[in-house]
PyMOL CGO cylinders between C-alpha atoms (Angstrom):
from pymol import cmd
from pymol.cgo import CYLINDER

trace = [
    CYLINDER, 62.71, 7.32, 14.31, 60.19, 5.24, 12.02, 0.3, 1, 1, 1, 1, 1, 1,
    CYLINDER, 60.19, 5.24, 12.02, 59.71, 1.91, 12.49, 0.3, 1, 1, 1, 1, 1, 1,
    CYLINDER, 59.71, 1.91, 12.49, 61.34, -0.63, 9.85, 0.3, 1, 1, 1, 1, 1, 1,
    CYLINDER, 61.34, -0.63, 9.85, 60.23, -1.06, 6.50, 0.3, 1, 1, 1, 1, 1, 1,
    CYLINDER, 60.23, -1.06, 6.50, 59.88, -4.88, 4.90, 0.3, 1, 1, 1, 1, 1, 1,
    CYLINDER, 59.88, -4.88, 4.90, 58.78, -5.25, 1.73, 0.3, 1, 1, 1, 1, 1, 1,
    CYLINDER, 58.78, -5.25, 1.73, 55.89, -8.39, 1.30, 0.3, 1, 1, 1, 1, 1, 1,
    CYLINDER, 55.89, -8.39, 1.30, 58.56, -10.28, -0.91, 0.3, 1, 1, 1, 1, 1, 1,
    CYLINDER, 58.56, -10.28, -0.91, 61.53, -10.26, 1.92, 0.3, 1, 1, 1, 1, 1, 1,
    CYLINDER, 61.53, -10.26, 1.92, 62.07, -13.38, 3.66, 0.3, 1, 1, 1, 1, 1, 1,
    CYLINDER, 62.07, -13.38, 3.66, 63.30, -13.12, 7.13, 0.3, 1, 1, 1, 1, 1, 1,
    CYLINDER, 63.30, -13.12, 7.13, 63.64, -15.78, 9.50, 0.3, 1, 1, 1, 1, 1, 1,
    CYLINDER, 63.64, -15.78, 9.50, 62.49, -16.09, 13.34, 0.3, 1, 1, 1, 1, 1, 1,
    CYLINDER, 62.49, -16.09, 13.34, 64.79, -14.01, 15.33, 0.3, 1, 1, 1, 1, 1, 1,
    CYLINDER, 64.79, -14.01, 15.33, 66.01, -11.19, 13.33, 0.3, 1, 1, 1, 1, 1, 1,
    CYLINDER, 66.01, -11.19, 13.33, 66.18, -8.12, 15.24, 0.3, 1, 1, 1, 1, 1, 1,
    CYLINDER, 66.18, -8.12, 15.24, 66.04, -5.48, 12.19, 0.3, 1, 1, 1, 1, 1, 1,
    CYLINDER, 66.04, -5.48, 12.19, 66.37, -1.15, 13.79, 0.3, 1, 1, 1, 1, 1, 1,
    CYLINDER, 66.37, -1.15, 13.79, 64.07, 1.26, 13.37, 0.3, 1, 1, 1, 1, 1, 1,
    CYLINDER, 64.07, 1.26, 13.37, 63.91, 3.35, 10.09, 0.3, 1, 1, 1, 1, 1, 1,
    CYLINDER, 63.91, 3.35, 10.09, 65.34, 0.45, 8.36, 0.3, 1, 1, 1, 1, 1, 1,
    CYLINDER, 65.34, 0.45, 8.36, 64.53, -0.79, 4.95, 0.3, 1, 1, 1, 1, 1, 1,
    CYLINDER, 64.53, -0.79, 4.95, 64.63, -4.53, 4.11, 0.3, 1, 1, 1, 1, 1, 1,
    CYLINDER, 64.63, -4.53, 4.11, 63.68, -4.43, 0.23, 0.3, 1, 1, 1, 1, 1, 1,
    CYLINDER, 63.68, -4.43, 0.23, 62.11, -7.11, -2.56, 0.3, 1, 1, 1, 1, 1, 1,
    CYLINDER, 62.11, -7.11, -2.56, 63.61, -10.58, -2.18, 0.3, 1, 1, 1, 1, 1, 1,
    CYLINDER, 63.61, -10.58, -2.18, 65.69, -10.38, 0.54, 0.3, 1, 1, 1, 1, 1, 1,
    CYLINDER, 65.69, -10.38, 0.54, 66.47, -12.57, 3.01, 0.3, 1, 1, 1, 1, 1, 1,
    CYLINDER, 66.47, -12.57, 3.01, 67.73, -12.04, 6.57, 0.3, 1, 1, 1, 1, 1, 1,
    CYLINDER, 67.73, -12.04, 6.57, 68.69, -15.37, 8.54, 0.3, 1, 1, 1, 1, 1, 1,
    CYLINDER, 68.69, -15.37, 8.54, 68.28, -16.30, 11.82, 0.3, 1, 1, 1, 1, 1, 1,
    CYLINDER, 68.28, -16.30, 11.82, 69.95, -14.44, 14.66, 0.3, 1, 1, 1, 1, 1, 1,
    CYLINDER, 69.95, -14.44, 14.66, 70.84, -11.58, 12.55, 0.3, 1, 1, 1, 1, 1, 1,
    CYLINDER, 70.84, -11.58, 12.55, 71.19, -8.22, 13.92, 0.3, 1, 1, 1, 1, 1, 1,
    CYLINDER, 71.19, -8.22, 13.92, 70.23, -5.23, 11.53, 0.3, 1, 1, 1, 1, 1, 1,
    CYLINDER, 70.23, -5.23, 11.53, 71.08, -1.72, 13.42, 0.3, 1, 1, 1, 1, 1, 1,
    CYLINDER, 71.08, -1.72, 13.42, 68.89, 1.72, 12.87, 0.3, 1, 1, 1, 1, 1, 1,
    CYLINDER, 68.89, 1.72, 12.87, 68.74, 3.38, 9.75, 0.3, 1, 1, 1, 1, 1, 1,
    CYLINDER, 68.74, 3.38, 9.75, 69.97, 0.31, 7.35, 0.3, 1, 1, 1, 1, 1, 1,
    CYLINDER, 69.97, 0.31, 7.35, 69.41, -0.05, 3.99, 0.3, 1, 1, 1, 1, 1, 1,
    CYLINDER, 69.41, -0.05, 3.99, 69.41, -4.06, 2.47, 0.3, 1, 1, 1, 1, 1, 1,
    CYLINDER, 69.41, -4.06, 2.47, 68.90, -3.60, -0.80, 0.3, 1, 1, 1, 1, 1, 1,
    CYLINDER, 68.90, -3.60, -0.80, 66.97, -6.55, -3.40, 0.3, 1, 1, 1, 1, 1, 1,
    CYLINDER, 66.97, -6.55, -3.40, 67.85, -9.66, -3.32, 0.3, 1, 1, 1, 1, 1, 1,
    CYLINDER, 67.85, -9.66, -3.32, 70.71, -9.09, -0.84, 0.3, 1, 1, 1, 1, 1, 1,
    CYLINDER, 70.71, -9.09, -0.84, 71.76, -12.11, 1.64, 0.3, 1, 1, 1, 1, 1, 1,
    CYLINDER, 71.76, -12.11, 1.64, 72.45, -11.57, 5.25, 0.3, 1, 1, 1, 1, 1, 1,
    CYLINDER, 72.45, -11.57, 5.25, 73.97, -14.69, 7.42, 0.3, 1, 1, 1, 1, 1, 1,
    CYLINDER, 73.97, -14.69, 7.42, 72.88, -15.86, 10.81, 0.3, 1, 1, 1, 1, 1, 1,
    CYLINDER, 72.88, -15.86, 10.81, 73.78, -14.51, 13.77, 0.3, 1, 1, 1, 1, 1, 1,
    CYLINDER, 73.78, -14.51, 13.77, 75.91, -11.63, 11.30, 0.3, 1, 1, 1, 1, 1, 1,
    CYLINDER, 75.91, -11.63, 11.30, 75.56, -8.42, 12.93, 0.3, 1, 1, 1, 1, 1, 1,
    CYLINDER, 75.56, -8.42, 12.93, 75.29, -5.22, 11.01, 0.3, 1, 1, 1, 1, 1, 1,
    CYLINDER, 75.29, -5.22, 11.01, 75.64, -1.63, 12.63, 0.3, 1, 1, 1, 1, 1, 1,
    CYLINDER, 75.64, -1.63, 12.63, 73.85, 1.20, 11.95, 0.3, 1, 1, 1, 1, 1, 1,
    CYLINDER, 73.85, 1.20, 11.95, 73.82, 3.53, 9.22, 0.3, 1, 1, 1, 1, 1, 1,
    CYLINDER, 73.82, 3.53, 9.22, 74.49, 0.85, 6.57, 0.3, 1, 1, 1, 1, 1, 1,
    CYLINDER, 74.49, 0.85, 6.57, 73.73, 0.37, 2.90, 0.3, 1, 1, 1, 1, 1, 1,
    CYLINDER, 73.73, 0.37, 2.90, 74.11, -3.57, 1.69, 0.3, 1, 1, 1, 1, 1, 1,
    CYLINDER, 74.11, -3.57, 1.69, 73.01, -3.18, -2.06, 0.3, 1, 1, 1, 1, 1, 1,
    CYLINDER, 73.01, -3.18, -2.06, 71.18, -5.22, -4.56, 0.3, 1, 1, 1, 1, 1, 1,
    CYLINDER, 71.18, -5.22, -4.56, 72.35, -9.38, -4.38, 0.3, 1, 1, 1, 1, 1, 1,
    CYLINDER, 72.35, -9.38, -4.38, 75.20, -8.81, -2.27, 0.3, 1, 1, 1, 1, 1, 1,
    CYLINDER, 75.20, -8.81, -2.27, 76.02, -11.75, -0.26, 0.3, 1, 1, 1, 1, 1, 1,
    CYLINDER, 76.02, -11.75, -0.26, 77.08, -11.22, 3.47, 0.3, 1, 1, 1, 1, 1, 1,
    CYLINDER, 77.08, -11.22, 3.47, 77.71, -14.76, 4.58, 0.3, 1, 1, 1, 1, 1, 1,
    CYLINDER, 77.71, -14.76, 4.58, 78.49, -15.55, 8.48, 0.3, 1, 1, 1, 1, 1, 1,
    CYLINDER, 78.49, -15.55, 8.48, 79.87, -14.65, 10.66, 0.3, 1, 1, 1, 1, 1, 1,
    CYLINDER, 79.87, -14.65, 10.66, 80.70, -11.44, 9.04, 0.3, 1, 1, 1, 1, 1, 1,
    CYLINDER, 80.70, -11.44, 9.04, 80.85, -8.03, 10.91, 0.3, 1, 1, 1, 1, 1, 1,
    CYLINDER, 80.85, -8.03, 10.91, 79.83, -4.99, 10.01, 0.3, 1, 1, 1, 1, 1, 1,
    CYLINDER, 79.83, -4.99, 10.01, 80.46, -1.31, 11.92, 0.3, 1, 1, 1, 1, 1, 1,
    CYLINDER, 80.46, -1.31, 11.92, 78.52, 1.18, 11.38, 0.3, 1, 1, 1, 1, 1, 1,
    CYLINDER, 78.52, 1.18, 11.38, 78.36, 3.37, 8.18, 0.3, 1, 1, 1, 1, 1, 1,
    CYLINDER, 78.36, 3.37, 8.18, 79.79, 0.52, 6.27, 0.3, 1, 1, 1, 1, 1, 1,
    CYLINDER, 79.79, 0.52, 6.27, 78.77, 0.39, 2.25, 0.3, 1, 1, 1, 1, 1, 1,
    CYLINDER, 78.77, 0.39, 2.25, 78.43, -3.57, 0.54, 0.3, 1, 1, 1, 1, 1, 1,
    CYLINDER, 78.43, -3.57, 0.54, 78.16, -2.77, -3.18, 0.3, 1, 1, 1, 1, 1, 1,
    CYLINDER, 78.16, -2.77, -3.18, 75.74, -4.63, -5.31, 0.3, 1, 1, 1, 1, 1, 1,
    CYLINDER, 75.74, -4.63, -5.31, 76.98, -8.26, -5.92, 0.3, 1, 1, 1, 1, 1, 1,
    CYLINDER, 76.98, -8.26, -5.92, 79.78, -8.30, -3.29, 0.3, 1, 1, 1, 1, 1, 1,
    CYLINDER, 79.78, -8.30, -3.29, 80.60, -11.27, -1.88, 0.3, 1, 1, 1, 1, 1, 1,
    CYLINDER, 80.60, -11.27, -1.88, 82.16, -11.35, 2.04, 0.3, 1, 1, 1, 1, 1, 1,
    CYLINDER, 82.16, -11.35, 2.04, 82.71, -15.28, 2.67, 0.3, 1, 1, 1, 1, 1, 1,
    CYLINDER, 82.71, -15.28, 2.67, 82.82, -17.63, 5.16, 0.3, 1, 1, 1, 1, 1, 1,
    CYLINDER, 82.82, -17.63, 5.16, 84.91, -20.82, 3.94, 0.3, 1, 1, 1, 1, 1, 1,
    CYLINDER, 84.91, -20.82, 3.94, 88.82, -20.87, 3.72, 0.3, 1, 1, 1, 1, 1, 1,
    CYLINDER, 88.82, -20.87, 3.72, 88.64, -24.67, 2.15, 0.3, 1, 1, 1, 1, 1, 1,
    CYLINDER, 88.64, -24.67, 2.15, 85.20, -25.18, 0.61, 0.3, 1, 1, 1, 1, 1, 1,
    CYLINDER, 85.20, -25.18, 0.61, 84.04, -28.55, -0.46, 0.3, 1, 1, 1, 1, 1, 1,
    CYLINDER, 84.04, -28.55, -0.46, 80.53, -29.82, -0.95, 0.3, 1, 1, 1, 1, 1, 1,
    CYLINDER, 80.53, -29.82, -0.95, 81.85, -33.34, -0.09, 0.3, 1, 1, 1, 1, 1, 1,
    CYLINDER, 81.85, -33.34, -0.09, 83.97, -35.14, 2.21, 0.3, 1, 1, 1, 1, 1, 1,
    CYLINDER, 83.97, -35.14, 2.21, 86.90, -37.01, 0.70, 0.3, 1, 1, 1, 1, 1, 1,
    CYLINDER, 86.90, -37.01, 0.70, 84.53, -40.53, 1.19, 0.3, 1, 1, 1, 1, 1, 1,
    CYLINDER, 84.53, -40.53, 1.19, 82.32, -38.80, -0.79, 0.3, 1, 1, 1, 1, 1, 1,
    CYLINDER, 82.32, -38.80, -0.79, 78.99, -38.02, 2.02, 0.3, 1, 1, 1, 1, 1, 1,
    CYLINDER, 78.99, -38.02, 2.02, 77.96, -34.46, 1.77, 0.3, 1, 1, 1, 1, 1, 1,
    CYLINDER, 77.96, -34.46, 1.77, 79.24, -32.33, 4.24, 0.3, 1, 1, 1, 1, 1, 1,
    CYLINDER, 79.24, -32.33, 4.24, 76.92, -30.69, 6.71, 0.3, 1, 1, 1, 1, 1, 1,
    CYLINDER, 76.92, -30.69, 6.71, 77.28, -27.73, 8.83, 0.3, 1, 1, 1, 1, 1, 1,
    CYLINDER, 77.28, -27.73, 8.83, 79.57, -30.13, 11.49, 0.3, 1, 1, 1, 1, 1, 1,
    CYLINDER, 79.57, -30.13, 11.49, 82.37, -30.37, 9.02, 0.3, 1, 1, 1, 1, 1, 1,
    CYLINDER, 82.37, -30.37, 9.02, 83.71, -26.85, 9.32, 0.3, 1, 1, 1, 1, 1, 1,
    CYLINDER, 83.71, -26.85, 9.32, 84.05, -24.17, 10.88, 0.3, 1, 1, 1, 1, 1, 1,
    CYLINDER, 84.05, -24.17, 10.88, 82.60, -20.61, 9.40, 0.3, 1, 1, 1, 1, 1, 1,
    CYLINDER, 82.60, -20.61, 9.40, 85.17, -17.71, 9.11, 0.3, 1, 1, 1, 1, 1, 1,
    CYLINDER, 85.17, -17.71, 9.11, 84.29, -14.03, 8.70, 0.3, 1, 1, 1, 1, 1, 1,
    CYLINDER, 84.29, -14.03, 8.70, 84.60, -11.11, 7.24, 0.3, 1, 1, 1, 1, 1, 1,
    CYLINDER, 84.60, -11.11, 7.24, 85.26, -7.96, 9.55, 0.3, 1, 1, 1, 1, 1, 1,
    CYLINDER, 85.26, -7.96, 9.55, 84.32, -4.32, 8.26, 0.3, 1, 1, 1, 1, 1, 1,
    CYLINDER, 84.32, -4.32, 8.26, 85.47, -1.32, 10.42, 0.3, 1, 1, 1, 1, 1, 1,
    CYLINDER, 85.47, -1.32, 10.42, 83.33, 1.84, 10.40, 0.3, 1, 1, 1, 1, 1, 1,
    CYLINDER, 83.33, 1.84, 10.40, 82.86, 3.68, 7.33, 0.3, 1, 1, 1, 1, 1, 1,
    CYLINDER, 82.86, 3.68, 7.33, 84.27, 1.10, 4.96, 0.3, 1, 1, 1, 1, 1, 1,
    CYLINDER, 84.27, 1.10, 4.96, 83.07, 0.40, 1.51, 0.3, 1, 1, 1, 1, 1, 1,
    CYLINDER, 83.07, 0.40, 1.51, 82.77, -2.70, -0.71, 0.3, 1, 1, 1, 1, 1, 1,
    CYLINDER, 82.77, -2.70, -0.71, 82.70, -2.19, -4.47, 0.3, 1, 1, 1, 1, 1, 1,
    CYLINDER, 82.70, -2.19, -4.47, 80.29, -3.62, -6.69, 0.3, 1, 1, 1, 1, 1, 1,
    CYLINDER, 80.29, -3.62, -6.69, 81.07, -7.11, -7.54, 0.3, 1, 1, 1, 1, 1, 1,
    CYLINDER, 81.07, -7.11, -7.54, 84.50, -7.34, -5.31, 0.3, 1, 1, 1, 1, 1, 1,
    CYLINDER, 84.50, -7.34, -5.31, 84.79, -10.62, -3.03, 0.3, 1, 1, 1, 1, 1, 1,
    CYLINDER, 84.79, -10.62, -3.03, 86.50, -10.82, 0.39, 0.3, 1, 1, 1, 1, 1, 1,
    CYLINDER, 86.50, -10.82, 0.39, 87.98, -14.12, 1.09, 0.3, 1, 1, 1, 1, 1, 1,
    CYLINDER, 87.98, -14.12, 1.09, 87.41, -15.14, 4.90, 0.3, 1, 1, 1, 1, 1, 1,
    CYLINDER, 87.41, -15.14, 4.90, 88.86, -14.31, 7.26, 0.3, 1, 1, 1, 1, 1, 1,
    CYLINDER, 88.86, -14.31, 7.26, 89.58, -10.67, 6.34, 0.3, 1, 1, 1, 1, 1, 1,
    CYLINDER, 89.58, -10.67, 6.34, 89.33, -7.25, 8.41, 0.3, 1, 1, 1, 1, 1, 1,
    CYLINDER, 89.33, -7.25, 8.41, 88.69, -4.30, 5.80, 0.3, 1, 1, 1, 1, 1, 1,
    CYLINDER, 88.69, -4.30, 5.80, 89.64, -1.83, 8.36, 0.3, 1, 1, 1, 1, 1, 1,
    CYLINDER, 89.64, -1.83, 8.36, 88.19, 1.85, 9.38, 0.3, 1, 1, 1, 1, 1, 1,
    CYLINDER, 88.19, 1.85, 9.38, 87.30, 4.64, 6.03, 0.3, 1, 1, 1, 1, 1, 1,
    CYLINDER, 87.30, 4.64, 6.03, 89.05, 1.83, 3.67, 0.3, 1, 1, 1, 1, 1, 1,
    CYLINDER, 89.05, 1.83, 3.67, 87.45, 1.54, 0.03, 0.3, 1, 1, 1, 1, 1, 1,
    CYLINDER, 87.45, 1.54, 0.03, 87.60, -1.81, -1.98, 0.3, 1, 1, 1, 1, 1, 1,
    CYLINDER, 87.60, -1.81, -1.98, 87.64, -1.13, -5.52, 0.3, 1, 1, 1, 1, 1, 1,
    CYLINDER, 87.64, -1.13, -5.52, 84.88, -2.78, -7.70, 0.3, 1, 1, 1, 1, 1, 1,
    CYLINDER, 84.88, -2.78, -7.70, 85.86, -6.31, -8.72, 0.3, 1, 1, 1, 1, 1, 1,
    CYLINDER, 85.86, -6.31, -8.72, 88.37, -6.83, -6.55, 0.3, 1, 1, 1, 1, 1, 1,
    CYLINDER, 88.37, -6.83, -6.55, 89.39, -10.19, -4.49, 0.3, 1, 1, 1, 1, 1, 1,
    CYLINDER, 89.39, -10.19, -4.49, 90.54, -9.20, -1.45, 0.3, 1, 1, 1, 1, 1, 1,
    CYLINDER, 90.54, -9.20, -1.45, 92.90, -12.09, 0.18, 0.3, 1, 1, 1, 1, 1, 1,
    CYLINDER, 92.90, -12.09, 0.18, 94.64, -9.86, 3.42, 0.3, 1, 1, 1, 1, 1, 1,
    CYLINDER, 94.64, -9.86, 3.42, 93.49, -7.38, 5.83, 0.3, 1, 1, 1, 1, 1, 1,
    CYLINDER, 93.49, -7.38, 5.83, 93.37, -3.77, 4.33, 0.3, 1, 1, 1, 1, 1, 1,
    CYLINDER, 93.37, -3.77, 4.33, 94.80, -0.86, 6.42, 0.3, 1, 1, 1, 1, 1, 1,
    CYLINDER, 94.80, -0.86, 6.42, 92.50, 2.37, 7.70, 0.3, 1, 1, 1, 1, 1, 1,
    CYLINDER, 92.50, 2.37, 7.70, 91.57, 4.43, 5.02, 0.3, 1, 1, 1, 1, 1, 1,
    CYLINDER, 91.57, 4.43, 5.02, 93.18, 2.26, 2.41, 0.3, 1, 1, 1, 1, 1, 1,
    CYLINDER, 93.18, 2.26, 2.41, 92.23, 2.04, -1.00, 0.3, 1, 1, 1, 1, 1, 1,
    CYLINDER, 92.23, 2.04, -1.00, 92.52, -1.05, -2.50, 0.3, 1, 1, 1, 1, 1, 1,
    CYLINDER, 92.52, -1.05, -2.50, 92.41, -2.50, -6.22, 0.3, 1, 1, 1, 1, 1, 1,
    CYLINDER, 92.41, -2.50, -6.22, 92.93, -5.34, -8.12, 0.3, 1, 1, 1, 1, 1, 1,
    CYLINDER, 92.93, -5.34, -8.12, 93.48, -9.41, -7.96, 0.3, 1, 1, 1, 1, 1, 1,
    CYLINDER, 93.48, -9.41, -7.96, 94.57, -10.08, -5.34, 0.3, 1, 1, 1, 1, 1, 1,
    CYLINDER, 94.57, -10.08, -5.34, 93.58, -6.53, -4.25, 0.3, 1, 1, 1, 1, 1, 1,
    CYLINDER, 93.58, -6.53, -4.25, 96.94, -4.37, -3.52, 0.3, 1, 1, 1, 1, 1, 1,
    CYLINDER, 96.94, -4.37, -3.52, 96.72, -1.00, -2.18, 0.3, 1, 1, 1, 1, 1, 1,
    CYLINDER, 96.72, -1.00, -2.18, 97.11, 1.81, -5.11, 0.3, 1, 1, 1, 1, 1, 1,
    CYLINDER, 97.11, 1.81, -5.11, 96.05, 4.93, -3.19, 0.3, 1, 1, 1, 1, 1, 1,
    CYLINDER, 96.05, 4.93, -3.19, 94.83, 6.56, 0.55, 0.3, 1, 1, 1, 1, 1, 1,
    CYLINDER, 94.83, 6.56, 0.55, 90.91, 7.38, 0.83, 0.3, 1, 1, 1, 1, 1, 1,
    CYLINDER, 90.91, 7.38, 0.83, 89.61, 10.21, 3.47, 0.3, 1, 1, 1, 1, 1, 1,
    CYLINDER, 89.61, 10.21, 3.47, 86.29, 10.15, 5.58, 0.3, 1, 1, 1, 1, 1, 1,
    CYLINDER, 86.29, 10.15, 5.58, 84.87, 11.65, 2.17, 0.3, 1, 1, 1, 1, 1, 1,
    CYLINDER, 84.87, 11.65, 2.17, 85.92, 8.83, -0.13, 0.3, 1, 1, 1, 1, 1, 1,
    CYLINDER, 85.92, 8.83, -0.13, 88.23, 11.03, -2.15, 0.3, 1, 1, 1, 1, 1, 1,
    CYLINDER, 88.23, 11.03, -2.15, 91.76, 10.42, -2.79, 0.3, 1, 1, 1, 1, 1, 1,
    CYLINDER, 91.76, 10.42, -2.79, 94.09, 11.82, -0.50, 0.3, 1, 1, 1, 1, 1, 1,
    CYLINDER, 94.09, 11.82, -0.50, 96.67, 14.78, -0.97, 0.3, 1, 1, 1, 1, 1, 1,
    CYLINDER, 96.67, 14.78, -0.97, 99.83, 14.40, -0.43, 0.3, 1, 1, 1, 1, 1, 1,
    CYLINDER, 99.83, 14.40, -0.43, 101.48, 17.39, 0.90, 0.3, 1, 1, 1, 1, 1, 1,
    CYLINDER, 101.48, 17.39, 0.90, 104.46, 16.39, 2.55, 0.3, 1, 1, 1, 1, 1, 1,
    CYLINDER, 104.46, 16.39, 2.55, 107.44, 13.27, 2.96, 0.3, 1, 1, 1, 1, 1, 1,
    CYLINDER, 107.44, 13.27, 2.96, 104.32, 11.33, 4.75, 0.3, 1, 1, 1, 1, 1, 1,
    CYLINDER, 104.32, 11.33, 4.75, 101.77, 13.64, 5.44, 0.3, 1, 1, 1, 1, 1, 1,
    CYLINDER, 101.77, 13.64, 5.44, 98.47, 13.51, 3.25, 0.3, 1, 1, 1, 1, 1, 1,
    CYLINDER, 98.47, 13.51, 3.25, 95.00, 15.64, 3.34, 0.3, 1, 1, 1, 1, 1, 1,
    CYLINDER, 95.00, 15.64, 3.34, 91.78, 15.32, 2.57, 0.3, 1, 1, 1, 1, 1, 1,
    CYLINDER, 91.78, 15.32, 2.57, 90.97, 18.24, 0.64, 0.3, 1, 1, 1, 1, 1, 1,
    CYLINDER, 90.97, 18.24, 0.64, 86.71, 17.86, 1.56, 0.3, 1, 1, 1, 1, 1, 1,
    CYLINDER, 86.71, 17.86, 1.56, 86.71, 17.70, 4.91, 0.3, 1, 1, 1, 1, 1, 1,
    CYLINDER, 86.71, 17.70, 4.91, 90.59, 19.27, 5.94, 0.3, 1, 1, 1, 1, 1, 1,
    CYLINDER, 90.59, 19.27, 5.94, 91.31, 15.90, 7.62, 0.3, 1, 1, 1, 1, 1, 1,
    CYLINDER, 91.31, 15.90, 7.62, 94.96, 15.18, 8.09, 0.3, 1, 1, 1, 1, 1, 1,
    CYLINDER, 94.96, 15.18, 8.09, 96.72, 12.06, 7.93, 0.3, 1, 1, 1, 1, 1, 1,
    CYLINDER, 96.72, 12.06, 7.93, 100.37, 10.77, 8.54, 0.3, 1, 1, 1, 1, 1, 1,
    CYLINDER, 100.37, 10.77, 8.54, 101.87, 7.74, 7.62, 0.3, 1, 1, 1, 1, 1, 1,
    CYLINDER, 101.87, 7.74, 7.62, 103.90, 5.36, 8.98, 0.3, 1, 1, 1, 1, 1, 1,
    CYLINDER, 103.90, 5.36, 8.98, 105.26, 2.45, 6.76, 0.3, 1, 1, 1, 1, 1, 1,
    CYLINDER, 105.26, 2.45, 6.76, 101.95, 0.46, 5.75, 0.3, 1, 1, 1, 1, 1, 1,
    CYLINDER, 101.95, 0.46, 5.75, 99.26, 2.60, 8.37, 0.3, 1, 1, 1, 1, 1, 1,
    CYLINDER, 99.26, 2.60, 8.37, 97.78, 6.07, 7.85, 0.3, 1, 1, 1, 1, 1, 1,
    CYLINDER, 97.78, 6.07, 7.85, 96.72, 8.14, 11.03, 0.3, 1, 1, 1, 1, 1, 1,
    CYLINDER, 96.72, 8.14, 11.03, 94.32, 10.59, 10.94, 0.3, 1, 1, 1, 1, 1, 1,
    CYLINDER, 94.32, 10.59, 10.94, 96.10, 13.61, 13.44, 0.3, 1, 1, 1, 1, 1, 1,
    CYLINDER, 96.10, 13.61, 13.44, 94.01, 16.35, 13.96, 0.3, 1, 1, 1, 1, 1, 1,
    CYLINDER, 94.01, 16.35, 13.96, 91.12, 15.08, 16.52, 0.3, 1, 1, 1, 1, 1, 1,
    CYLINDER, 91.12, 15.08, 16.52, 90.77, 11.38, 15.47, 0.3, 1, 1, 1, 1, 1, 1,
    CYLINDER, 90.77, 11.38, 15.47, 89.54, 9.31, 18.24, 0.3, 1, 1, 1, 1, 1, 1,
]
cmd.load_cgo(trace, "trace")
C-alpha cells in the first residue's frame, strides 16, 4: 500500500503514527499520540485529539472535531463539522475564578463501533458509544448510546428507523424481522437491539 499523504499546510504533532495510503489534507491537525490506521481519509481543517485512536478505513471530513479520548473502529464516517466531545461539565474557570488547566478534569469520550456514521454538523455529547452500522442523522445531538445499526435523528437524537451494512433503511418483513434489500442481510429484533442472523460474527 502507498505510503501516507500530508499536505504542506497539515499540522501534526511529534508522535502521530498516521497508516499507509492515508491522506491527512490542508489545515489539519493531528495531536500528539494519535493513532491514524491504513487507508484514512482526514479531511481540511479536521481536528484529531491526543492519544485518539482511529481504525482503518475511515473518512473524518472537512472541520470535524474529534476531541479525546474518542474511539474510532474501523470503517467509521465523521461528517463535515461533527463534533464528538470530551467534557460532561465544561467550564473555562474554576468557581474562584483561576482558569482551569488540564488537572481540573477528567476527559470523556466518544466510542464509534465499526461502520458507523456521523452526519454533517451532528454533536455527540461525551461519553457516548454510537454502536456497530448505526447512522447519526445530520444535526443531531446525540445525549445516549445508540444501538447496532440504529438510525438516529433529532434533539436529543431518538431513534426513527433501522440502517443495514449499506446505509439504507431497513425492510420490514415480518412481527420483528427486517432486511436489507442491497446486500440480503437479515436482522431480528429484540425490544431496543437489532441482530443481524444470517452469518454475523
Amino acid at each position: 500500500m502507498a505510503e501516507p499523504r500530508i499536505l504542506p499546510s497539515a499540522d501534526l504533532d511529534d508522535g502521530v503514527s498516521i497508516g499507509d495510503g492515508s491522506s491527512i489534507w490542508h489545515l489539519a491537525q493531528v495531536r500528539s499520540g494519535a493513532r491514524v490506521g491504513r487507508n484514512v481519509v482526514v479531511g481540511r481543517g479536521a481536528y484529531i485529539g491526543t492519544d485518539v485512536h482511529v481504525g482503518d478505513n475511515c473518512k473524518i471530513q472537512n472541520y470535524a472535531l474529534v476531541y479525546e479520548p474518542a474511539l474510532l473502529e474501523d470503517g467509521v464516517f465523521i461528517g463535515p463539522a461533527a463534533v464528538l466531545t470530551n467534557d460532561t461539565f465544561p467550564r473555562a474557570i474554576n468557581p474562584d475564578g483561576t482558569s482551569k488547566s488540564a488537572h481540573d478534569w477528567e476527559p470523556v469520550g466518544v466510542t464509534c463501533r465499526e461502520g458507523a456514521s456521523i452526519g454533517a454538523r451532528a454533536v455527540c455529547v461525551a461519553p457516548v458509544v454510537i454502536g456497530r452500522w448505526a447512522t447519526v442523522a445530520a444535526g443531531a445531538v446525540v445525549v445516549h448510546d445508540v444501538p447496532d445499526y440504529a438510525l438516529v435523528a433529532g434533539v436529543p437524537a431518538r431513534r426513527i428507523k433501522w440502517v443495514g451494512r449499506s446505509g439504507f433503511p431497513l425492510e420490514q418483513i415480518g412481527d420483528n424481522e427486517y432486511l436489507d434489500q442491497r446486500t440480503g442481510d437479515r436482522f431480528v429484533q429484540d425490544g431496543e437491539s437489532l441482530t443481524r442472523v444470517n452469518g454475523e460474527k
